[in-house]
C-alpha positions in Angstrom: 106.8 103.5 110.4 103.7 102.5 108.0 104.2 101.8 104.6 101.6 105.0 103.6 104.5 107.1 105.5 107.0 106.1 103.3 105.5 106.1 100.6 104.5 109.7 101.8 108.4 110.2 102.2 108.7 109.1 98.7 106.2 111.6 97.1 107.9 114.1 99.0 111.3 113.0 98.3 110.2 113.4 94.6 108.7 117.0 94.9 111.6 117.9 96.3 113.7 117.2 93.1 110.7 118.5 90.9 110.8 121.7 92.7 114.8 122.5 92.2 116.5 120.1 90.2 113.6 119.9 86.9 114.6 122.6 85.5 112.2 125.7 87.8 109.1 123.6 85.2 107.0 125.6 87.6 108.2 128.6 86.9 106.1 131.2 84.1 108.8 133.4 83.1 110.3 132.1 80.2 108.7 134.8 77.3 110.1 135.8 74.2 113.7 136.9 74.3 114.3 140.1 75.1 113.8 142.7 71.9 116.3 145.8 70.8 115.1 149.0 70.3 116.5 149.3 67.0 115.0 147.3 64.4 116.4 145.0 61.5 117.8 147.1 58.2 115.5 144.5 56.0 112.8 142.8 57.4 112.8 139.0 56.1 109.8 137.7 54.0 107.3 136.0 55.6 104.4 133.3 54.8 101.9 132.7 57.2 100.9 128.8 56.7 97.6 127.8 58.6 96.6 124.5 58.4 92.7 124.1 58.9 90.0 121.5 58.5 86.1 122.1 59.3 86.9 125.2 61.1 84.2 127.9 60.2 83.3 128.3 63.8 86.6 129.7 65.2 87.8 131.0 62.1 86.0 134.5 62.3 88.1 135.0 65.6 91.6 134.3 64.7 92.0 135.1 61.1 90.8 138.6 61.0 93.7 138.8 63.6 96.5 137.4 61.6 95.1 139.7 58.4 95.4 142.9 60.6 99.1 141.9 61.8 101.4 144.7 61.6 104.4 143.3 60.4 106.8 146.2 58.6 107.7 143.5 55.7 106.4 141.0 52.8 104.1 138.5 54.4 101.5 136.4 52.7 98.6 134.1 54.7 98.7 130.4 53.2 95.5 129.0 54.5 95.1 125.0 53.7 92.2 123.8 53.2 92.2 120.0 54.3 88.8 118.9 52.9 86.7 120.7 54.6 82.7 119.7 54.9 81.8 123.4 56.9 82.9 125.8 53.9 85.7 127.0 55.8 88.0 127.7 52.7 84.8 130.0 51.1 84.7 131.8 54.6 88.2 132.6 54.7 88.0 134.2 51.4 85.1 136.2 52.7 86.7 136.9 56.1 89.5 138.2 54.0 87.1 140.0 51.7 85.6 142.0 54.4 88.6 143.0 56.7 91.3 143.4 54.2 95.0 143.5 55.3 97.6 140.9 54.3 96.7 139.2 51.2 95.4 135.4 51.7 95.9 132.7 49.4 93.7 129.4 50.0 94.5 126.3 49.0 94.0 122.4 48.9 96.2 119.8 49.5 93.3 116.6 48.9 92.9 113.8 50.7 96.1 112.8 52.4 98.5 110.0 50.9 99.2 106.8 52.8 101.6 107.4 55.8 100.3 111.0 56.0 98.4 112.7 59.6 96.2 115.3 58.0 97.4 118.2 59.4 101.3 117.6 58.5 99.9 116.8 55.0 98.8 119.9 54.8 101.1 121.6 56.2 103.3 119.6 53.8 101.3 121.5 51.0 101.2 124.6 52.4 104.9 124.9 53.0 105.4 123.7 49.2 103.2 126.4 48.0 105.0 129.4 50.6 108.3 127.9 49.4 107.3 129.1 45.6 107.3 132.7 46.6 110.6 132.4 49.0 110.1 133.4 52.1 112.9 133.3 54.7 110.8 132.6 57.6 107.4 130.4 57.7 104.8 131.0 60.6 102.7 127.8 61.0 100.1 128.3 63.2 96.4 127.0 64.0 93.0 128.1 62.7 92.0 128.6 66.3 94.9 130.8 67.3 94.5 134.7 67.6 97.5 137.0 67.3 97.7 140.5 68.8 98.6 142.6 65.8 102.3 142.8 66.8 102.8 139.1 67.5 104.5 138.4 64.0 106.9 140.9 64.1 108.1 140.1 67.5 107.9 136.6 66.8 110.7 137.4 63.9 112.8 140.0 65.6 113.1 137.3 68.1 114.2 134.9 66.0 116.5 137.4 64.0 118.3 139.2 66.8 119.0 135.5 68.5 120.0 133.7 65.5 117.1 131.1 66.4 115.8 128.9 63.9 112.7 127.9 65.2 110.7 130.1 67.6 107.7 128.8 69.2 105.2 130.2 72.0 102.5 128.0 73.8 99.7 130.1 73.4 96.9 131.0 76.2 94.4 128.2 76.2 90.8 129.4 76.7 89.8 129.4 80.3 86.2 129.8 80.7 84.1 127.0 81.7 84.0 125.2 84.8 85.8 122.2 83.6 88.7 124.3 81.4 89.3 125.6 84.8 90.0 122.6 86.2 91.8 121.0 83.8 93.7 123.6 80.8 96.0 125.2 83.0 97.1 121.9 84.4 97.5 120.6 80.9 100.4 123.3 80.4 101.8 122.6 83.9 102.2 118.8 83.0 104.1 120.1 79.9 106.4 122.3 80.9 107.1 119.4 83.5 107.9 116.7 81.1 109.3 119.8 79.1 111.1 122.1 81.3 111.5 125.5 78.9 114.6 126.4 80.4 116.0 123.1 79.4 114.7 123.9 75.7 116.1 127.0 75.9 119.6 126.6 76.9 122.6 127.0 74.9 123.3 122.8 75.7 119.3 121.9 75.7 118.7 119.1 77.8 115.0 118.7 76.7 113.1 119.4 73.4 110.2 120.6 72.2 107.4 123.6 70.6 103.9 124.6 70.6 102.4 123.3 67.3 100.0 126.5 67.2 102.3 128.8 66.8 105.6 128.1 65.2 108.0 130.4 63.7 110.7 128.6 61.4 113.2 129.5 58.7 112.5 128.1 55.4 116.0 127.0 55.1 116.1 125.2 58.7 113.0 122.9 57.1 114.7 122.2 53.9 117.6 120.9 56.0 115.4 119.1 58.5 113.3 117.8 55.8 110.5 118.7 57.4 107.5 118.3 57.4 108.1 114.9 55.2 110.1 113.2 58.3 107.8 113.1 60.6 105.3 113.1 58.3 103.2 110.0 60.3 103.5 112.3 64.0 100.3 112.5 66.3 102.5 114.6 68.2 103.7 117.0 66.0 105.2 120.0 67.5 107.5 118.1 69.7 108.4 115.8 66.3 109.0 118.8 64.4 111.5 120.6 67.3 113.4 116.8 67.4 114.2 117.1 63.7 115.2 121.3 63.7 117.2 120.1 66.5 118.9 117.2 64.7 119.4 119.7 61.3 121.4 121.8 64.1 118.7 124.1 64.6 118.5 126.3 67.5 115.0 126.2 69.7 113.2 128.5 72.0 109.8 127.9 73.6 108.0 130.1 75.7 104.6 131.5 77.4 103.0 133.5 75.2 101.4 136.9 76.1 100.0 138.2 72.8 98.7 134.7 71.4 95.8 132.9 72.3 94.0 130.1 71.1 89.8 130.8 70.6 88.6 127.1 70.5 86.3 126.5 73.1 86.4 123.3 75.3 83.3 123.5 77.5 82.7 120.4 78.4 84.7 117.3 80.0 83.8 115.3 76.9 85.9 117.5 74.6 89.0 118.1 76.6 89.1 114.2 77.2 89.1 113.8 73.5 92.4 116.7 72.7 93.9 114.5 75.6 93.2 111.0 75.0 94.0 111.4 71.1 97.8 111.5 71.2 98.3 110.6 75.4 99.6 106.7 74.2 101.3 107.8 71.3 103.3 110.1 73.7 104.1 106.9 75.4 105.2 105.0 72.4 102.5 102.8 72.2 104.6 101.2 75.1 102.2 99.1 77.5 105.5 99.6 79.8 105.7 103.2 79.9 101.9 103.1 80.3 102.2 101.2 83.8 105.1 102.9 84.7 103.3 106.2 84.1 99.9 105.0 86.0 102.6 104.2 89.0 104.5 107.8 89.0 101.1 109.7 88.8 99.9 107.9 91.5 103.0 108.3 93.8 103.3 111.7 92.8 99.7 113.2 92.9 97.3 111.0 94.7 99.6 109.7 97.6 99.8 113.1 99.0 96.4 113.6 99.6 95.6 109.7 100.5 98.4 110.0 103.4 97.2 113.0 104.7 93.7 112.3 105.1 94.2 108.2 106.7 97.1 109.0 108.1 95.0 112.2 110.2 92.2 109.7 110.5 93.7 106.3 111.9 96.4 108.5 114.0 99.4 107.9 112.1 101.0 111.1 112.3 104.3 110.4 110.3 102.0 109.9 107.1 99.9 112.7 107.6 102.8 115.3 108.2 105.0 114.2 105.1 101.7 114.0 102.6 100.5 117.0 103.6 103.9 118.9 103.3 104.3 117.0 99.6 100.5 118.5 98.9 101.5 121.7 99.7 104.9 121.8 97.2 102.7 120.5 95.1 100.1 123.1 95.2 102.9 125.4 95.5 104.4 125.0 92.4 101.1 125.2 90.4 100.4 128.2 91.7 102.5 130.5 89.1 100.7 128.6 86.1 97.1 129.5 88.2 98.7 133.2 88.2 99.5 133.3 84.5 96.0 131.6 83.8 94.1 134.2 85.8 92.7 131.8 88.2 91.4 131.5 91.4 94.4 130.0 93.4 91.8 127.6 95.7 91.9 125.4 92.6 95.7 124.5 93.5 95.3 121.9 95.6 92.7 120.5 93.9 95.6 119.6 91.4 95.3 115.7 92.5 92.1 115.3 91.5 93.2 116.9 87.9 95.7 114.4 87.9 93.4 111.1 88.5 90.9 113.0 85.5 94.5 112.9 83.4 95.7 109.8 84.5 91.9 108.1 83.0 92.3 110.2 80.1 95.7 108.3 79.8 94.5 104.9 80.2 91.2 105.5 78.2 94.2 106.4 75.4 95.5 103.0 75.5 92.2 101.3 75.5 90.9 103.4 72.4 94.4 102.6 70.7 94.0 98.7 71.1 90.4 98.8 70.1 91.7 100.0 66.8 90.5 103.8 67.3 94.0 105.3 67.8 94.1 109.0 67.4 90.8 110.2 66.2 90.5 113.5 65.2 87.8 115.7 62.5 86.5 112.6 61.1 90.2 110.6 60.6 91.6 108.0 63.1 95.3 106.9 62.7 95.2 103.1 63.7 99.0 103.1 64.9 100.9 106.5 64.0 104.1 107.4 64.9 105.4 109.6 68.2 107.9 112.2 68.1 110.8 110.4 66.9 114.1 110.8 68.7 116.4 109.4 65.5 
């Protein structure tokens, strides 16, 4: 037997435990938990905390929706300025001016202290500022996201009828270009791979993690995590933040989301490179290790598949091309439901290796901008060498 049929064999052998022993990743059925009829006696207070820096262009999109929301009680929207250059905290106030609806507060934290990622400095600030009025829960959630008007209350009877403590949905990426095709819902399949939601969600979790743009949390569960000020140097922040609810004793749930969806458009290759390579390394660790080992297991698993079919059917070695091309099609199999969810044409599932190689550059190119001093760029602020999601 060649060595491209076992490694073939090996690909395979792999899929096979991806498919029914990591956790049914593939699978687009974990939603928020199921909802009573009846609702609570006293709806907890809420405040809406929204980090945002330079973002007047998707701003008209998602705040009007988190101004109309619905919610039965107090809530207040706690927008945070973070030095913005586009007038984004003068928009907001007109945004808020013109549609009405929950009151909106904006705010400024300044330039962030040493030690600080912008964003969880001002979410820092924004969290100070809600805990003033004394809210039970806190919503933090992106500029770019848009909530369907009933998305906060179910995000709290959720949380309130499962005694969670921090409830978090992944919400619907845009899909409209050529290139977010190809690549966005693969960016959530890779995720719920390395973060099976079933294994978030279990009574004993065996993984953890959220979705930084939309993040339900009780005030009380961040005073005890002493959040955000712990992971307060996090590239990775969602997954940082779920680490230290879950070491407070906090209990998690992540999901799909159906009624949330982020508006920021990624048309181009160029800019979904960038959201990938800015925290890809610091996922690794900064670990050149982790980084090989990783370049080796993408290759195995995605491109050998393809590579086996295609020279094993064209120098006559049948063994190779039989066991690649079954590993392709499990592979293409379980991308499928994530197409489905995604609205997508399901001819792009076995083009899935080539996503792979795109991520696997995107990866690398991570590394190299990290040792060339860039590190994670993003809005005009590079973090030389910040920290990953911690596990202490």
């Amino acid at each position: 037997m060649s060595t491209l049929a076992w490694f073939s064999i090996a690909s395979l052998a792999v899929w096979m435990w991806l498919l029914l022993g990591q956790g049914f990743f593939w699978r687009t059925d974990q939603r928020l938990p199921p909802v009573r009829r009846t609702p609570p006696d006293a709806w907890p207070a809420v405040a809406v905390v929204v980090p945002a820096r330079d973002e007047a262009e998707v701003l008209p999109r998602s705040l009007p929706s988190l101004l109309a929301q619905d919610y039965p009680g107090s809530v207040e929207i706690l927008l945070v300025d973070d030095g913005s250059t586009d007038g984004t905290g003068k928009l907001a106030v007109e945004l808020s001016d013109r549609y009405g609806g929950l009151p909106l507060t904006v705010v400024s934290p300044g330039e962030p202290e040493a030690g600080w990622t912008g964003k969880l400095w001002a979410l820092r600030h924004g969290m100070a500022v809600a805990r003033v009025r004394g809210p039970e829960f806190l919503l933090l959630t992106d500029a770019d996201i848009a909530h369907e008007p009933d998305s906060l209350r179910r995000l709290v009877t959720a949380a309130v009828e499962n005694d969670l403590d921090l409830v978090s949905q992944m919400a619907r990426l845009r899909v409209a270009s050529f290139w977010e095709r190809l690549v966005v819902p693969a960016f959530v399949y890779f995720f719920a791979q390395l973060y099976p939601f079933r294994w978030i969600n279990r009574a004993r979790p065996l993984a953890t993690a959220a979705a930084g743009g939309c993040v339900l949390l009780r005030a009380e569960t961040a005073v005890a995590a002493d959040v955000p000020e712990v992971i307060r140097q996090a590239v990775i922040d969602d997954v940082s933040l779920a680490r230290a609810v879950r070491r407070a004793g906090g209990r998690i749930w992540l999901g799909l989301a159906d009624r949330v969806d982020s508006v920021r458009p990624y048309p181009g290759l160029g800019e979904l490179w960038r959201m990938v390579a800015r925290s890809a390394y610091a996922q690794l660790r900064h670990n050149p290790l982790l980084l090989v080992g990783t370049v080796a297991g993408l290759t195995l698993i995605y491109l050998v598949p393809p590579v086996a079919l295609v020279a094993g059917a064209w120098t006559g070695d049948a063994a190779a091309a039989w066991v690649g091309g079954a590993a392709w099609a499990v592979m293409a199999g379980t991308y499928v439901p994530m197409l489905r969810y995604y609205r997508q044409p399901l001819w792009l599932a076995p083009l899935l290796p080539f996503t792979a190689s795109v991520y696997l550059l995107m990866t690398v190119d991570s590394a190299v901008r990290h040792y060339r001093g860039r590190g994670a760029a993003w809005k005009g602020r590079t973090y030389g060498r910040p920290e990953t999601a911690p596990d202490r």
